[in-house]
N, CA and C atoms as an extended XYZ file, in Angstrom:
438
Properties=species:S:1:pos:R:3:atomname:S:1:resname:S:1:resid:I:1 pbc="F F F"
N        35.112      -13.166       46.157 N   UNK     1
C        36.007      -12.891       45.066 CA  UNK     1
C        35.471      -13.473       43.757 C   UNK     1
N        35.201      -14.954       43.560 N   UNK     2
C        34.939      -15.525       42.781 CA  UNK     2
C        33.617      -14.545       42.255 C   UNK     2
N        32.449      -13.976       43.040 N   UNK     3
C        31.338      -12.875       42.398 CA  UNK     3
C        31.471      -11.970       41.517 C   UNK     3
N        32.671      -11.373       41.943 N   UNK     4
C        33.409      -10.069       41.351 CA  UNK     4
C        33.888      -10.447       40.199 C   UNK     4
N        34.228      -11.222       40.335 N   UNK     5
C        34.820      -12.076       38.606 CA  UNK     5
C        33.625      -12.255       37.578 C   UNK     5
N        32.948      -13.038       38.034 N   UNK     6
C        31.666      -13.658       37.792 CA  UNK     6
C        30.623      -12.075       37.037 C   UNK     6
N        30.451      -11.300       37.830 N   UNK     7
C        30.229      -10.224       37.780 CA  UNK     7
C        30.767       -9.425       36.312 C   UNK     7
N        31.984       -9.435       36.662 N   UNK     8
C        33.190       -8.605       35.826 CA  UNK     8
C        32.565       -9.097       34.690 C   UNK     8
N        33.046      -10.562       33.717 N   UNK     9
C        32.406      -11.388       32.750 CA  UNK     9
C        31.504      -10.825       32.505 C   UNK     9
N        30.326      -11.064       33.458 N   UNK    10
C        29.303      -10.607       32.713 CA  UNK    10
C        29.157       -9.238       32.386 C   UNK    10
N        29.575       -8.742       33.044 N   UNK    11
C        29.517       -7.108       32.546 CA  UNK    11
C        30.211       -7.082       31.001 C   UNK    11
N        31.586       -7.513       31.084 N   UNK    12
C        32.156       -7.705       29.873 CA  UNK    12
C        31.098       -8.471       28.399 C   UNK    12
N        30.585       -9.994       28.590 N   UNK    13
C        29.988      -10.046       27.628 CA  UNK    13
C        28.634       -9.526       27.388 C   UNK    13
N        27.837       -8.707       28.335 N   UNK    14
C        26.983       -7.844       27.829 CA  UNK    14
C        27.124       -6.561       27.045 C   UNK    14
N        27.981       -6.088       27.146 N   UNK    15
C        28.366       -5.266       26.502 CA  UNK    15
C        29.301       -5.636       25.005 C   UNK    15
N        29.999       -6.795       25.016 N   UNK    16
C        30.147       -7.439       23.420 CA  UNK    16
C        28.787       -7.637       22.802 C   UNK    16
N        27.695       -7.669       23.702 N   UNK    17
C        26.923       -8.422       23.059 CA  UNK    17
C        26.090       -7.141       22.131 C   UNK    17
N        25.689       -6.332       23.046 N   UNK    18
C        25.188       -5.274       22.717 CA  UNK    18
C        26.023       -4.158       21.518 C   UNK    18
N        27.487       -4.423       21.675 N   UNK    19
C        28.479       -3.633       20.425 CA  UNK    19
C        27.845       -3.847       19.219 C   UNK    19
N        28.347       -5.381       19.543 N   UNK    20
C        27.703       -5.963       18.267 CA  UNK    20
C        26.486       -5.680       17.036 C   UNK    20
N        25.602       -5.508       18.385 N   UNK    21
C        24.141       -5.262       17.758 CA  UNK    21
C        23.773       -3.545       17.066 C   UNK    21
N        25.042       -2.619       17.312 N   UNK    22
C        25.182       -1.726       16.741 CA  UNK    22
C        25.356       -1.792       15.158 C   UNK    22
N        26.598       -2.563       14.957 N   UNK    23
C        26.840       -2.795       14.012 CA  UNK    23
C        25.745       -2.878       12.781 C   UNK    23
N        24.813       -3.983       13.595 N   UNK    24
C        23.808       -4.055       12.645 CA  UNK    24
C        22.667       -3.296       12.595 C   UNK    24
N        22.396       -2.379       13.266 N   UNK    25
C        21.346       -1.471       13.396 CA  UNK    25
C        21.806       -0.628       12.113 C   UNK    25
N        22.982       -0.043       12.108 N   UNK    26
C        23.873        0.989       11.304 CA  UNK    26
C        23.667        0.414        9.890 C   UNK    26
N        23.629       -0.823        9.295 N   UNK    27
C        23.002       -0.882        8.329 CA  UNK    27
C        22.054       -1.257        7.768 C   UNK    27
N        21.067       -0.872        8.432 N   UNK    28
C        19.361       -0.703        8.118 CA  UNK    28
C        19.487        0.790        8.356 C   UNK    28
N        18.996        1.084        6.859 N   UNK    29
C        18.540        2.669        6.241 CA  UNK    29
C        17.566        2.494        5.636 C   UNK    29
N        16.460        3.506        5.441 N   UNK    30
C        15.472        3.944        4.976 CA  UNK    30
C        16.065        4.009        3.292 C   UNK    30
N        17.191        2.849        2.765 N   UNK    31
C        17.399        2.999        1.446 CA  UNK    31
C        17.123        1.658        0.841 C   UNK    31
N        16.969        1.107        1.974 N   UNK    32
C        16.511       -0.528        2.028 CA  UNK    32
C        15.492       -0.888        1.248 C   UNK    32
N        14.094       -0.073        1.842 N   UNK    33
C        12.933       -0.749        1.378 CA  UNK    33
C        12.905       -0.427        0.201 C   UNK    33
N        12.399       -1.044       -0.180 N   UNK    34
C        11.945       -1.067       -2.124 CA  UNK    34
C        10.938       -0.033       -2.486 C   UNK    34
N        11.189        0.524       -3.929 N   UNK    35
C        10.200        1.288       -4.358 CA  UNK    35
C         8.912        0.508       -4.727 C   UNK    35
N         7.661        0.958       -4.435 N   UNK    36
C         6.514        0.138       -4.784 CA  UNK    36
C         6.049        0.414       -5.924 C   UNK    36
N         6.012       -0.854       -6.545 N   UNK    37
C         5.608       -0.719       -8.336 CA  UNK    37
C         4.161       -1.531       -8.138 C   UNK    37
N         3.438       -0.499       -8.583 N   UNK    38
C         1.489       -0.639       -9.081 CA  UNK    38
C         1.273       -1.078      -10.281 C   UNK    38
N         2.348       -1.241      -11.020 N   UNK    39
C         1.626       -0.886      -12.233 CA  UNK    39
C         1.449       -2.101      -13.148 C   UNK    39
N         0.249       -2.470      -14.030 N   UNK    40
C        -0.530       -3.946      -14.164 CA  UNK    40
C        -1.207       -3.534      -13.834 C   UNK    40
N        -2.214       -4.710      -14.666 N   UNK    41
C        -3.910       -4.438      -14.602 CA  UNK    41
C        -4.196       -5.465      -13.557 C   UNK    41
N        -5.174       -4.737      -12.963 N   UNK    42
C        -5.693       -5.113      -11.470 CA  UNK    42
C        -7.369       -5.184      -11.497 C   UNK    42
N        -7.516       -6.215      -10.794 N   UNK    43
C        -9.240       -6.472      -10.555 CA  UNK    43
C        -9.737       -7.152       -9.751 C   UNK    43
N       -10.704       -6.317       -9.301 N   UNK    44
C       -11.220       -6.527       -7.757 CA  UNK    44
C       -11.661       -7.794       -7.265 C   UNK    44
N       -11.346       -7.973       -6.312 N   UNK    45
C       -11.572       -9.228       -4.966 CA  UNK    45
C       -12.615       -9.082       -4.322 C   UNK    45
N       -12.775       -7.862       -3.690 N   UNK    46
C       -13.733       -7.181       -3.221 CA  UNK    46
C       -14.106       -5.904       -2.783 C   UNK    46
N       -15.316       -5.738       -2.392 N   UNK    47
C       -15.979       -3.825       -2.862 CA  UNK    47
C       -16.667       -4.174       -1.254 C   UNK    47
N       -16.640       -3.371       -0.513 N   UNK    48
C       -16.943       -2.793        0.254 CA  UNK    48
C       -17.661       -1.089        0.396 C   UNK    48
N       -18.792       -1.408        0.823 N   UNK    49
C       -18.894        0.262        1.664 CA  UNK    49
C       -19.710        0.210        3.006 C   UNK    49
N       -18.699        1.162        3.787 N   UNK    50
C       -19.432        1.510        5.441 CA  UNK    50
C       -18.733       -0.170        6.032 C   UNK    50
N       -17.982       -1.005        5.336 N   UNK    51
C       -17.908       -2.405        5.894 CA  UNK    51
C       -18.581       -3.178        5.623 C   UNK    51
N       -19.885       -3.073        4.809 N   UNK    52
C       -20.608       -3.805        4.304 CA  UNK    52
C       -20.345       -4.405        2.984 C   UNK    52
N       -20.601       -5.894        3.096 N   UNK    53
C       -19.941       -6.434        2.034 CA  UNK    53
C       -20.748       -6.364        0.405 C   UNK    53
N       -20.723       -5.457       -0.549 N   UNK    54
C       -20.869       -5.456       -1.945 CA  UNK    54
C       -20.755       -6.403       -3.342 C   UNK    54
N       -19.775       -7.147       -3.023 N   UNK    55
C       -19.108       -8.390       -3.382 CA  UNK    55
C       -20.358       -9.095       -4.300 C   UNK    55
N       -21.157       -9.755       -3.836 N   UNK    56
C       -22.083      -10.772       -3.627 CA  UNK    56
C       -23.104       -9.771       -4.472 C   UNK    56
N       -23.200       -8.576       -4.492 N   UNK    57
C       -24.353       -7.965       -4.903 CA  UNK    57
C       -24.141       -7.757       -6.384 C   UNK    57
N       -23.080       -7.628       -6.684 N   UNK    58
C       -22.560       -6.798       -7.809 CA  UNK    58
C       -21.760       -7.804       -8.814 C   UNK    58
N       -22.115       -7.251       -9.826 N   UNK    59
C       -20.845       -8.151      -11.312 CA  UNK    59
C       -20.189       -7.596      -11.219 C   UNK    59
N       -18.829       -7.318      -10.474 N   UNK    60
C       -17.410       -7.074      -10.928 CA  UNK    60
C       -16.386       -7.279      -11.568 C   UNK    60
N       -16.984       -8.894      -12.755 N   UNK    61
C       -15.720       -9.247      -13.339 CA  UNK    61
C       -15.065       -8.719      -14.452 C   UNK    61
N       -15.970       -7.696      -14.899 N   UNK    62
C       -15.695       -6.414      -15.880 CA  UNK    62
C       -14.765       -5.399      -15.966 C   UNK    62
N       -15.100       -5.176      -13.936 N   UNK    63
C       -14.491       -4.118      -13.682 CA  UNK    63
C       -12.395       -4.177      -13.174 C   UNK    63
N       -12.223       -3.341      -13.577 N   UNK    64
C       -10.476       -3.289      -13.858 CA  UNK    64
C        -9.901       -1.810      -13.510 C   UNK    64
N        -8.592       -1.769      -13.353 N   UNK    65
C        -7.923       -0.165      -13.718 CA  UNK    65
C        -6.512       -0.979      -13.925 C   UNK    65
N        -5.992       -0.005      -14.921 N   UNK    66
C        -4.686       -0.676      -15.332 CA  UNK    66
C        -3.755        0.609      -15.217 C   UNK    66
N        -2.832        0.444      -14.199 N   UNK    67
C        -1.618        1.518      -13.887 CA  UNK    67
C        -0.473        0.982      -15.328 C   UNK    67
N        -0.050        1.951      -15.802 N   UNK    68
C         1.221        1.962      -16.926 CA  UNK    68
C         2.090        2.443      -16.147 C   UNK    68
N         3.269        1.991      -16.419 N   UNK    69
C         4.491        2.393      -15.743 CA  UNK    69
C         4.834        3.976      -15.994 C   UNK    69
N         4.255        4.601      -17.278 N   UNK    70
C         4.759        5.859      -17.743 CA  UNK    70
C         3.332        6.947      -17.048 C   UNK    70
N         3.229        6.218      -15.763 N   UNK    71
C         2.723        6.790      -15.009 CA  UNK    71
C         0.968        7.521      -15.362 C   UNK    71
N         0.167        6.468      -16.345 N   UNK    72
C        -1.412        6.795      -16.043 CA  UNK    72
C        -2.409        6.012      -16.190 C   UNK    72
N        -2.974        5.955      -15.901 N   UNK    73
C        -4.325        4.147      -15.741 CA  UNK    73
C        -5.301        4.638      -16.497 C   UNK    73
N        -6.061        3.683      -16.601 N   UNK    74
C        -7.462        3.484      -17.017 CA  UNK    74
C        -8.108        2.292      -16.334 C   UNK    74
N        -9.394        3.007      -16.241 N   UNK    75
C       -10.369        2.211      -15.634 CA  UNK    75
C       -11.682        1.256      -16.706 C   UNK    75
N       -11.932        0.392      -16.740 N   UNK    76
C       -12.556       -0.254      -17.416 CA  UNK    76
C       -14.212       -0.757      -16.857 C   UNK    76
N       -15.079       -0.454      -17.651 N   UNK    77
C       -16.304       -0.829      -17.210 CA  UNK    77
C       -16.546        0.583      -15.836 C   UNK    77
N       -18.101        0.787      -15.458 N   UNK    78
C       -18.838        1.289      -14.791 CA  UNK    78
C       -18.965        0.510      -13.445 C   UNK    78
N       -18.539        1.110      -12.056 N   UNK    79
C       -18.916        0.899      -10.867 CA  UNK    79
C       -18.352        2.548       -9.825 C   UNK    79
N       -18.892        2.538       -8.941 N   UNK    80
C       -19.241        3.744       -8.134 CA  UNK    80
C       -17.410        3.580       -7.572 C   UNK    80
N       -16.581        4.433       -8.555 N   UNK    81
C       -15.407        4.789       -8.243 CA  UNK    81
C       -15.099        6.388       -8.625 C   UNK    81
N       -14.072        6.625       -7.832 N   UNK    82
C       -13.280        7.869       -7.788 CA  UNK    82
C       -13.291        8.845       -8.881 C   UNK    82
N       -12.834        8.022       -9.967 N   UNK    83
C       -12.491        8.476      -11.119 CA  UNK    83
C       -13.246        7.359      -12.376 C   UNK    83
N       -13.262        8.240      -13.602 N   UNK    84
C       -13.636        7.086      -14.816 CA  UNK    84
C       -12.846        7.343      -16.261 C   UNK    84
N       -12.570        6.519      -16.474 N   UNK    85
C       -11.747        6.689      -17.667 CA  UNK    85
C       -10.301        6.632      -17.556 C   UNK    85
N        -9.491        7.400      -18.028 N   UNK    86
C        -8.395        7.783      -17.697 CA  UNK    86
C        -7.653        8.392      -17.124 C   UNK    86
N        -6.556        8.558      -17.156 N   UNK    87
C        -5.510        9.885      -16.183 CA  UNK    87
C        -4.337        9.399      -15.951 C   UNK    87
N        -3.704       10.604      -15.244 N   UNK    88
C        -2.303        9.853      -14.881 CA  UNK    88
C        -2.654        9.518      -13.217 C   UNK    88
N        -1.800        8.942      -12.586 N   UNK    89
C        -1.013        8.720      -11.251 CA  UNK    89
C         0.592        8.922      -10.728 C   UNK    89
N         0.464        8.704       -9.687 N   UNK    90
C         1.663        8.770       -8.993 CA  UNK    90
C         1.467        8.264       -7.233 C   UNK    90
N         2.222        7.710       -6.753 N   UNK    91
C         2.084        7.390       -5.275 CA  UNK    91
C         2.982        8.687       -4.439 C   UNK    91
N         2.488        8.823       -3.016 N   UNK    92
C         2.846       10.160       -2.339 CA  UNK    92
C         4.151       10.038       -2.576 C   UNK    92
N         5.093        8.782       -1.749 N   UNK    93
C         5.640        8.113       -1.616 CA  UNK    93
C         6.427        6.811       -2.122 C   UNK    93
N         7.226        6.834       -3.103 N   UNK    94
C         7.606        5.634       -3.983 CA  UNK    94
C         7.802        4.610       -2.630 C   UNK    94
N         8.240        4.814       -1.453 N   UNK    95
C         8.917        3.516       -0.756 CA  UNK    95
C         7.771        3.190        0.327 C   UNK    95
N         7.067        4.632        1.147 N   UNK    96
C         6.256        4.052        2.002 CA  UNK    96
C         4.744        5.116        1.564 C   UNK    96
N         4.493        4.275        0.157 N   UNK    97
C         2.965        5.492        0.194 CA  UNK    97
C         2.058        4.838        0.712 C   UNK    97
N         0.995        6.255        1.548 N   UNK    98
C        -0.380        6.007        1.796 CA  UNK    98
C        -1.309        6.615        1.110 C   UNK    98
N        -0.834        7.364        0.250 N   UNK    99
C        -2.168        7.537       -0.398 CA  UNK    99
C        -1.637        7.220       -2.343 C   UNK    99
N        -2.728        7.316       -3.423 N   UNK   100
C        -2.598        7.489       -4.790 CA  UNK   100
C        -3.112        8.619       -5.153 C   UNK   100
N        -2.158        9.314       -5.659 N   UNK   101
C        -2.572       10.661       -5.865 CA  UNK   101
C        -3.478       10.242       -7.592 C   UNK   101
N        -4.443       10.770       -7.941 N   UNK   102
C        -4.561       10.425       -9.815 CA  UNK   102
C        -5.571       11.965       -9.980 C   UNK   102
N        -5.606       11.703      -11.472 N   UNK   103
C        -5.781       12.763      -11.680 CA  UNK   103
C        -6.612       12.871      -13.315 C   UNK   103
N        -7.951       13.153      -13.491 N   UNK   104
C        -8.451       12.610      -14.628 CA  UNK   104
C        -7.732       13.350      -15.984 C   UNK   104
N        -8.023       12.577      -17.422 N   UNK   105
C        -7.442       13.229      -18.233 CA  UNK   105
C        -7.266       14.638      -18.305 C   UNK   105
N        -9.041       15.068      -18.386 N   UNK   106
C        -9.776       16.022      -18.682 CA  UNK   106
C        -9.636       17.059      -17.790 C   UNK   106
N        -8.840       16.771      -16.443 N   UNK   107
C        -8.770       17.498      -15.331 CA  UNK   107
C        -7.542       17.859      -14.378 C   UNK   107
N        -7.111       18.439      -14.134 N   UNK   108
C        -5.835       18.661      -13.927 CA  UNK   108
C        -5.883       18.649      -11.996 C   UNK   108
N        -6.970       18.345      -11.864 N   UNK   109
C        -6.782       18.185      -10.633 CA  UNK   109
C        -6.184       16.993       -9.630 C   UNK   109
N        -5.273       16.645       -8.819 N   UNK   110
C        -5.676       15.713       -8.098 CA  UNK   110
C        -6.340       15.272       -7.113 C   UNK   110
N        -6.881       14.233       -6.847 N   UNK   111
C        -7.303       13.289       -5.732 CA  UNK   111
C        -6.487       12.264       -5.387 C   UNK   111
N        -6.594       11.971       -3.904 N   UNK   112
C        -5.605       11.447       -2.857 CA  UNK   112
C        -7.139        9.989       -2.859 C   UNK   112
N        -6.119        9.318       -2.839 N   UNK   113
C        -7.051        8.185       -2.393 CA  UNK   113
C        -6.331        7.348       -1.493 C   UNK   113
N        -6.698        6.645       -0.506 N   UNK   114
C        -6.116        6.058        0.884 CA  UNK   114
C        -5.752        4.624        0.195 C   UNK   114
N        -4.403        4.563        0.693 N   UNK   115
C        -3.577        3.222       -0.376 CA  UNK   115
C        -3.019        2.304        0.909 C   UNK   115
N        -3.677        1.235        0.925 N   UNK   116
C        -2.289        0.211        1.446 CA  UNK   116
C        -2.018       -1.123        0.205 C   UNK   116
N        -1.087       -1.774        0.731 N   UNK   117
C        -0.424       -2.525       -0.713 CA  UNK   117
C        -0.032       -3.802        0.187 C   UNK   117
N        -0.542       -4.522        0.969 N   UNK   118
C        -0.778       -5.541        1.767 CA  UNK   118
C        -0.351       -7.044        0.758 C   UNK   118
N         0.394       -7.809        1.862 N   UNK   119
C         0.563       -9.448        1.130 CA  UNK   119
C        -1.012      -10.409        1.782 C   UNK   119
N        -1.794      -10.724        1.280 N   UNK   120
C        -3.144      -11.334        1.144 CA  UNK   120
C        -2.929      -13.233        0.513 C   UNK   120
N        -2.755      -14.095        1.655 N   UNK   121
C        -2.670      -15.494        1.269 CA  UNK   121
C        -1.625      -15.562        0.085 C   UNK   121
N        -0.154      -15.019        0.617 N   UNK   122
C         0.579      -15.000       -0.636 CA  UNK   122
C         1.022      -14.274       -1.765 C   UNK   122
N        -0.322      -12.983       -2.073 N   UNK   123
C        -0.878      -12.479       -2.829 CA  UNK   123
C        -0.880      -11.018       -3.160 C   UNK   123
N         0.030      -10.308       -3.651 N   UNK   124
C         0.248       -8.581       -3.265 CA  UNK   124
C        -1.261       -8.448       -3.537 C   UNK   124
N        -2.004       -7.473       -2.587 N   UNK   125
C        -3.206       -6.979       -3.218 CA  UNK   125
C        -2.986       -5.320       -3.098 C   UNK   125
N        -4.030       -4.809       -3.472 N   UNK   126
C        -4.152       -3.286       -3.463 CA  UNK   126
C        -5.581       -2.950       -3.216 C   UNK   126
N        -5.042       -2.110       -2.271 N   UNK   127
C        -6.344       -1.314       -1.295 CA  UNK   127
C        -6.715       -0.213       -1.476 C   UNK   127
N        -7.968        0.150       -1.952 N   UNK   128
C        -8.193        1.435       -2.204 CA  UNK   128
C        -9.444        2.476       -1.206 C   UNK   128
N        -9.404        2.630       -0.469 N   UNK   129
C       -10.418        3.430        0.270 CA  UNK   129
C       -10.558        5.408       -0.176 C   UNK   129
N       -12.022        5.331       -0.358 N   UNK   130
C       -12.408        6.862       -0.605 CA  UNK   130
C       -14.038        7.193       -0.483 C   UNK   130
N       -14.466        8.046       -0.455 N   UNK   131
C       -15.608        9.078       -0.085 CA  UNK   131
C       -16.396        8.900       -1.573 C   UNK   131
N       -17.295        8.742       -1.789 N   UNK   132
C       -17.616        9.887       -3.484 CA  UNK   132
C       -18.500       10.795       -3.298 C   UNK   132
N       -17.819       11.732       -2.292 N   UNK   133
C       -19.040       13.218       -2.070 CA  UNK   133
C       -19.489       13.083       -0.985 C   UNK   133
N       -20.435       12.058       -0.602 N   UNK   134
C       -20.999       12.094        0.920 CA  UNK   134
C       -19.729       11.497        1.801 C   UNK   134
N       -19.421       12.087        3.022 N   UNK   135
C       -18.210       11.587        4.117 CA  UNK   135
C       -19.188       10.527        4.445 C   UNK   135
N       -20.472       10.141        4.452 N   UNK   136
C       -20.949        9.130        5.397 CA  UNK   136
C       -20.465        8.070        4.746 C   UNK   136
N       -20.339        7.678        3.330 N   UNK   137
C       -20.110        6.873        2.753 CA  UNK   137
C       -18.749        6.498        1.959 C   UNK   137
N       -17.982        5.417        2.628 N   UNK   138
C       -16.740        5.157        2.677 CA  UNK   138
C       -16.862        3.822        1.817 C   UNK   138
N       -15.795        3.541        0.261 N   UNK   139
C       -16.134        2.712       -0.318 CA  UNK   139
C       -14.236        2.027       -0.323 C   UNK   139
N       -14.251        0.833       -0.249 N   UNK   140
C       -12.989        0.366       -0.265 CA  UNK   140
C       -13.435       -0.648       -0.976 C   UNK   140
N       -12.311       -1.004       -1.832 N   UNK   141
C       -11.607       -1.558       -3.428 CA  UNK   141
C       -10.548       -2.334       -3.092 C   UNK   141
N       -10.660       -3.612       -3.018 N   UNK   142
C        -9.134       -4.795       -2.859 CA  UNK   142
C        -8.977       -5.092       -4.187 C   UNK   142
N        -8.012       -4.775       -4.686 N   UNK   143
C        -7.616       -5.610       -5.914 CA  UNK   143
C        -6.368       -6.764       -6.135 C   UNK   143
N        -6.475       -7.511       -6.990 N   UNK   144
C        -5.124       -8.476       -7.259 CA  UNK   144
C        -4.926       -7.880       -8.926 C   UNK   144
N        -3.541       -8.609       -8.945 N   UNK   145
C        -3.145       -7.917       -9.631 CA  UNK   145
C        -3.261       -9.185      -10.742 C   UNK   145
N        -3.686       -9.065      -12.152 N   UNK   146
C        -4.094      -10.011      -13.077 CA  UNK   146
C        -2.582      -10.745      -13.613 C   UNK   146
């Protein structure tokens, strides 16, 4: 007898327990996460291509791109990137983008460039991975933000 009881209980507070946890599932929405704001001038940490480290080879302290909120950057100084000069942007995705769409002044086209937006020792950084023409050669861009 005393099992059946014992039993009963528990049946009973597993199931409070689990009600409960409805509750809070129900308010977590996809309205939660935050829109991701890029925009500030940013400059590189480090340059990569194929995984090989660039860093060490190269003067990068020149090099920059500065996102404006009214949605278009510029890039500062010469290194083997995507784009040069100016343009606008936009992310695929304000809440969960993977890529940066941009697009040069002069050109109305866009390019997708592979985006993550990672916390780094504290530190929002920004990740930029892309091609320039040859697929063999894959160049990724960490930046902090100045």
């Amino acid at each position: 007898m005393r099992i059946k009881q014992l039993l009963a209980l528990i049946a009973v507070s597993s199931f409070l327990v689990m009600s409960s946890c409805e509750d809070e599932i129900s308010k977590i929405s996809s309205g939660d996460e935050p829109i991701k704001e890029i925009a500030g001038k940013w400059h590189v940490v480090q340059l990569s291509r194929n995984g090989e480290e660039l860093s060490e080879r190269m003067d990068m302290t020149n090099f920059s791109i500065e996102f404006k909120p009214d949605g278009t950057y510029s890039v500062a100084e010469q290194l083997p990137f995507m784009l040069q000069g100016s343009g606008n942007y936009r992310l695929n995705d304000p809440q969960y983008p993977f890529s940066l769409l941009m697009s040069a002044q002069d050109d109305g086209q866009e390019l997708a460039v592979s985006m993550q937006y990672p916390v780094v020792k504290g530190e929002r950084q920004l990740s930029l991975s892309f091609s320039l023409g040859c697929s063999g050669n894959t160049y990724q861009y960490n930046f902090e933000r100045e």
